[in-house]
N, C-alpha and C positions, 0 to 999 in steps of 0.2 A: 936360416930360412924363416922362422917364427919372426925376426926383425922386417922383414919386408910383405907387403900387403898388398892387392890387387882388389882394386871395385870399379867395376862396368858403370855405364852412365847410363842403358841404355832404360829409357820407358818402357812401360807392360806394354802398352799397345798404340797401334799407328802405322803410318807409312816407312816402311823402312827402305836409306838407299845400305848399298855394301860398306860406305863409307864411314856410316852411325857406328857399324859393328866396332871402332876404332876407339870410341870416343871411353874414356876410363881413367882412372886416379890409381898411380903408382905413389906409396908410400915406404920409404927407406927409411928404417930408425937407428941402421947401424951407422959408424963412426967412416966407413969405407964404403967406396963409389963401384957399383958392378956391371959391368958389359954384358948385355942381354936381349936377347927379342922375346920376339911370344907366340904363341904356335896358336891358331883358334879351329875348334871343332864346332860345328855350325849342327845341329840333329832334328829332324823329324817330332814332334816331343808325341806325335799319335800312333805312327809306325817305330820309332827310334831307333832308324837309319839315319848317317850320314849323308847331307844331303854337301857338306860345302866344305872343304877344311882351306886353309892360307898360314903362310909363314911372312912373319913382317920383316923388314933390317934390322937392324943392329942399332942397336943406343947405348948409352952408358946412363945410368941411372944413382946419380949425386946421391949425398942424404938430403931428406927431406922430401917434401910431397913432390909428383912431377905428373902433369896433366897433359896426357896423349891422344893424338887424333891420326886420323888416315895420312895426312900430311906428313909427320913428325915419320910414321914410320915406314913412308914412303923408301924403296918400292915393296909393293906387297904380291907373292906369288899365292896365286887362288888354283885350288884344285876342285872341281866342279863331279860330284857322283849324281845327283836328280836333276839340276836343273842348270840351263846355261847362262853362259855373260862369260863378258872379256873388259867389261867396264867397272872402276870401281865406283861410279854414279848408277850404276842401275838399282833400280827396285829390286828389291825381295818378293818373291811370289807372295802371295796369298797363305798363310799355313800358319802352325801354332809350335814356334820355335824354343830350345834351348843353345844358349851360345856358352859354350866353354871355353876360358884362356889358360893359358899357361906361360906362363915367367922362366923362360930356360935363361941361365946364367952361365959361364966359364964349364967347359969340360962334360956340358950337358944336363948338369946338375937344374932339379927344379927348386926354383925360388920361392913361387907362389902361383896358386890358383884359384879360378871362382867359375863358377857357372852361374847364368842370368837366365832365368825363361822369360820370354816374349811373344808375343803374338802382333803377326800383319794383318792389318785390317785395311780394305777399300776406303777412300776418302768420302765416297758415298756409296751407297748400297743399289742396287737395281730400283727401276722406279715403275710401276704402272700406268702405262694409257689410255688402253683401250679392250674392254669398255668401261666406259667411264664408274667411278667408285657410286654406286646406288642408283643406276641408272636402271628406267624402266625401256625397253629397248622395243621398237616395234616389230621387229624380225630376228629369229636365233642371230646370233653372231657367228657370220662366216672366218672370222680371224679374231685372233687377239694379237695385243703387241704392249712392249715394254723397254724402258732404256738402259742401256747397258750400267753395270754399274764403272765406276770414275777410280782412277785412270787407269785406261787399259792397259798400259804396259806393265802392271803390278800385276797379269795375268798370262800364262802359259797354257793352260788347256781348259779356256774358258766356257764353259754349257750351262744349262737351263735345265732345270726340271721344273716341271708345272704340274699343279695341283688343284683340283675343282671337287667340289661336293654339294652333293644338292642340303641347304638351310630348312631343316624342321623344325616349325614349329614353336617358338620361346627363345630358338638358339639366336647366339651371336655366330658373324660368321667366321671369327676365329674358334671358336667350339666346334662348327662343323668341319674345318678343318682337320681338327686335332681330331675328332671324336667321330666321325661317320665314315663310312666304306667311300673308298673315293667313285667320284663320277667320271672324272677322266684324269688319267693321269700318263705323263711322258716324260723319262728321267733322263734323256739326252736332247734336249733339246740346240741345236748350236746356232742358231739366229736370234735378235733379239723380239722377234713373232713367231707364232703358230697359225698355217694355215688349217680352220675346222670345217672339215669335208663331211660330207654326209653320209662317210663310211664310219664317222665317230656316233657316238650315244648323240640321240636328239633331246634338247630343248622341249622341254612343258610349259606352255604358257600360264600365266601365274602363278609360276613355282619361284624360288629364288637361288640362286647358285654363287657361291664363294668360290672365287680363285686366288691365288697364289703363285709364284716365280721363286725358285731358290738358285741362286749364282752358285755354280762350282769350279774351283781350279784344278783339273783333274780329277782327282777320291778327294781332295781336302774342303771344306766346305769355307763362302767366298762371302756369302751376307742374302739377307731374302728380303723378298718387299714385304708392307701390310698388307693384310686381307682385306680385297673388293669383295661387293657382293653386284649382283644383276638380275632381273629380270624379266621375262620375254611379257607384254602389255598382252591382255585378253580384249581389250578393244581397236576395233576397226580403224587403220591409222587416218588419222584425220584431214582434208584433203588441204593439200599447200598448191597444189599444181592447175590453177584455171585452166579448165574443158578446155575454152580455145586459143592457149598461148600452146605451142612447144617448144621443149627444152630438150637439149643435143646431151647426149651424155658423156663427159669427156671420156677419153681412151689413153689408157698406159702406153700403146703401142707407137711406132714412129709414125707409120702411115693409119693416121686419124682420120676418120669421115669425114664429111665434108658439108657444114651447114651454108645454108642463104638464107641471109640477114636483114632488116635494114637499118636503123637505127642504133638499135641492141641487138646484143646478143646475148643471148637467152642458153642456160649450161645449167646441168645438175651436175652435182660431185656432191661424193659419199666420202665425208671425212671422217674416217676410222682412226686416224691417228690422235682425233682430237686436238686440231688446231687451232687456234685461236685469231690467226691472222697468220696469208700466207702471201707469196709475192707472185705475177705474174709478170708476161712479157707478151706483147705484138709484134710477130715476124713477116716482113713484105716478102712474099714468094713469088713474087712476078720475077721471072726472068732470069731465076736463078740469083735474086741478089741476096736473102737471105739476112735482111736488115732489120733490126730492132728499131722501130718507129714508134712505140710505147709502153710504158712500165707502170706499175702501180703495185698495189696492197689488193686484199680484199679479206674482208669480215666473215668470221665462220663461226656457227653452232657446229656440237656435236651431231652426229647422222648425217641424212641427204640436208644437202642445200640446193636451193633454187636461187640461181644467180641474174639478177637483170642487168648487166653491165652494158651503159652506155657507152657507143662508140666515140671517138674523138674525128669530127667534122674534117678533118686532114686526112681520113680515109677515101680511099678512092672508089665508084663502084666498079662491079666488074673485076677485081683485082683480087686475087687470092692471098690470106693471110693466118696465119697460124697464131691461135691464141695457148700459153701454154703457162699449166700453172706448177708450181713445185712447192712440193711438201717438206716438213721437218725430216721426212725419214731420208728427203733427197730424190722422192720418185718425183716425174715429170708425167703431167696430164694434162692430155693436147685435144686442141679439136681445129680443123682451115676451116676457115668462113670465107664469104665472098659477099658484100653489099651488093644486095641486086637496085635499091633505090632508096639511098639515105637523105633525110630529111634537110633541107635546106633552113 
């Protein structure tokens, strides 16, 4: 047993698929070749429970070094205790693993063994969008939101706690973080937003507030964002919206209100997600034809925008059309106009 030797390939930390678990250097320094598989116990290393065990095929193992992977000891029978899969390409959840092998030989006898700790980490971490990192904001913020972290299928019971505390004073707002009584807090969050209802803690203007998102898979912890900070402006927002232009506010809803136009069209949208540039579409709703007869871009700051978009001279008056914009998060904000007397 002392002549043969077992070491894992595997790296401390990263993406892991079931496949990696395979990858290891068998060394024989005796004079005779031995028929062998290897039994792997896959554990928990925070709770240490069994979370996975497998039994590989059969090889015979030469003298000399011999370098194995999921192929080599293909087929591999996987027994599953916490989490599922029937594929040996999938991810490993999220968690902070030890993998055990063992080198069974003839008669059952153990040849050799090793245990590796590793840890699964997200290829990225949760990211923050809104509201934006040191923004002075003219109005409490009715939502926050953030992006999930990358990729999801390295996740099983993927949630959100969020964390905010009001900034005193000298702090940083990772110090108020760590260090002050929270100002709101929600440890199951499972979308990647919060809506903030005015049944939550209000908003002081001129105060400043740190938030935070921490990714969880399940109890095992996933990766968190860095600390924003925000706060609500103590002056009067300053005016963007000429007395005598109005502006249609677009609607989430299907059946959008219905402005009269002529030239432009004239839209507010409150970009909370903080877009940067998003795409739109002109739908002909005469007739039930429901045809896309224009497309574009359009330019965004953070908060409300006021949009002046000219029409394209190929519009018809009289005629009902749906202008409809979509955001990163995938919502659609709509509004039908109808030129009542566009400019020649």
């Amino acid at each position: 047993m002392a002549q043969i030797t077992l070491q894992s390939l595997l790296p401390e930390t990263g993406m892991f698929q079931k496949s990696q678990l395979w990858n290891m250097v068998v060394v024989n320094s005796s004079s005779t070749s031995a028929s062998c598989y290897i039994v792997l116990s896959l554990q928990d290393r925070n709770s240490g429970t069994e979370v996975l065990s497998a039994t590989s095929a059969g090889f015979t193992l030469d003298k000399g070094a011999k370098q194995l992977n999921d192929a080599v000891l293909t087929p591999i029978q996987y027994t599953y205790f916490s989490f599922s899969g029937d594929k040996t390409d999938d991810f490993l959840p999220v968690g902070n693993y030890t993998a055990c092998f063992k080198l069974i030989g003839q008669e059952g006898a153990d040849l050799a063994e090793a245990c590796t700790p590793f840890d699964v980490a997200p290829l990225s971490p949760p990211v923050l969008i809104f509201p934006a990192d040191s923004a002075v904001l003219q109005a409490a913020p009715t939502s926050f939101s953030w992006q999930a972290p990358a990729p999801l299928v390295m996740f099983q019971q993927l949630h959100y706690e969020i964390m905010m505390a009001e900034i005193l004073p000298g702090q940083k707002p990772e110090e108020a973080i760590e260090l002050n009584a929270p100002f709101y807090m929600d440890l199951n969050v499972t979308g990647s937003f919060l809506n903030y209802t005015g049944a939550y803690p209000s908003f002081e203007k001129g105060k400043w507030y740190a938030w935070q998102v921490v990714a969880q898979d399940g109890q095992n912890y996933a990766a968190k964002t860095p600390v924003w900070d925000f706060s609500i402006s103590t002056n009067p927002p300053a005016t963007q919206q000429p007395v005598d232009i109005s502006y249609v506010k677009l609607n989430r809803e299907n059946e959008a209100g219905l402005s009269v136009c002529n030239d432009v069209l004239r839209y507010e949208y409150d970009n909370q997600v903080n877009d940067k540039i998003v795409n739109y579409t002109i739908t002909d709703l005469s007739k039930g034809k429901n045809e896309v007869i224009d497309k574009g871009t359009v330019k965004l700051k953070p908060g409300t925008n006021y949009i002046d978009l000219p029409l394209s001279k190929q519009l018809a008056k009289n005629t009902q059309y749906r202008f409809l914009l979509t955001n990163s998060r995938g919502e659609n904000w709509n509004v039908k106009f109808i030129i009542s007397n566009q400019n020649k």
